[in-house]
C-alpha positions in Angstrom: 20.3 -76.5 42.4 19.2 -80.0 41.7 18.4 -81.4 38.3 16.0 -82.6 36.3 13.7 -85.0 37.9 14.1 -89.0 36.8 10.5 -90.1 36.7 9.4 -93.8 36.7 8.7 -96.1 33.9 7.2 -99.4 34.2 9.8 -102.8 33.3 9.1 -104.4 30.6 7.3 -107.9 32.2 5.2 -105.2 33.9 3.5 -103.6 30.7 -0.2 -104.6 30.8 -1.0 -105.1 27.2 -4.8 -103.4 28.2 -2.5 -100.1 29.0 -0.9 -100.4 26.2 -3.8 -100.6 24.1 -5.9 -97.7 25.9 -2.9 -95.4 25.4 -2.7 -95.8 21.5 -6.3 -95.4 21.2 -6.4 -91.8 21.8 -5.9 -89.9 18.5 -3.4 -87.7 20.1 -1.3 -89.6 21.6 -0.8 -91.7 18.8 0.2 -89.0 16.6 3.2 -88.4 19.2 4.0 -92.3 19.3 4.5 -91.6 15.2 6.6 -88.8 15.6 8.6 -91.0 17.9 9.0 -93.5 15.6 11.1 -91.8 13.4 13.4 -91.2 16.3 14.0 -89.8 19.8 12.4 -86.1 20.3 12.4 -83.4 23.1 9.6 -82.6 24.8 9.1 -79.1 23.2 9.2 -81.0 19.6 6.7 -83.7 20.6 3.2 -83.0 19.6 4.3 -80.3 17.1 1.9 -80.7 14.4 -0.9 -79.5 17.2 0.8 -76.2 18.1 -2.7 -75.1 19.6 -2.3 -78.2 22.3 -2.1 -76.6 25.6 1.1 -77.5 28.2 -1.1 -79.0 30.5 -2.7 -81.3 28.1 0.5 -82.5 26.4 1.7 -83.2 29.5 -0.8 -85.2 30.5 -0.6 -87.0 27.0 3.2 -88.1 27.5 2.4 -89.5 30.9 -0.6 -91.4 30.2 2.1 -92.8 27.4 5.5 -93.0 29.6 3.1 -95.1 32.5 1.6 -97.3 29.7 5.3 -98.2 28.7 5.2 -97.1 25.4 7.5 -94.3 25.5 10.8 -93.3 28.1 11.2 -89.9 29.4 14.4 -88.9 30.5 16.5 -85.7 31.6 18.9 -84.5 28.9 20.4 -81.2 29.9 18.0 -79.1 30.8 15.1 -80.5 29.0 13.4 -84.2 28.4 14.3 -86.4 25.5 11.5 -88.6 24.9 11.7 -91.5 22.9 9.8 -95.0 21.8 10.4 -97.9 23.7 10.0 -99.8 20.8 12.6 -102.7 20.9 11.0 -103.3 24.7 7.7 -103.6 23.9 8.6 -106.2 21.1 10.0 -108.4 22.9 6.7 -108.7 25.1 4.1 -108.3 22.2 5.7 -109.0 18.7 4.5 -106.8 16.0 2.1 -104.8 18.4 3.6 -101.4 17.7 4.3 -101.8 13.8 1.4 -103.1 13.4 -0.6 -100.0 15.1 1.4 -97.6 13.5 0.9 -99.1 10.1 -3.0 -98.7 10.3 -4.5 -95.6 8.6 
């Protein structure tokens, strides 16, 4: 039995700010980056406030966010731990994210 799969997430240098930009501008997806902010999440709690969001939909959500470089998803167990690469994207756009999540 093999485990969870790792999957990849772009370094740091490597996040377009464009990516980063198209990501947050879908409604959805930036309700899960503000869940995030308050702290790491599984999978099953991300998106929570949209119970009626199908599977397939939230899953393509987090990826559209985990290749933009705006959140890591990692194997914990036998689910995902997701969680806001905040501290990384400051570094390579100051303010970017507080600012976002700040707007109404």
């Amino acid at each position: 039995m093999t485990g969870i799969t790792r999957l990849p997430h772009p370094e740091p240098t490597d996040v377009a700010l464009t990516d980063v930009l198209f990501a947050l501008s879908d409604p959805a997806r930036l309700e899960i980056v503000r869940e995030l902010a308050a702290g790491p999440l599984t999978m099953a709690e991300c998106g929570v406030t949209n119970p009626d969001l199908p599977k397939s939909t939230k899953s393509h959500l987090m990826k559209v966010l985990r290749e933009a470089g705006i959140v890591r998803n990692e194997p914990d167990g036998r689910r995902r731990l997701v969680s806001l690469r905040k501290d990384e994207l400051d570094a390579v756009f100051p303010g970017l994210l507080d600012s976002v999540l700040a707007a109404d």
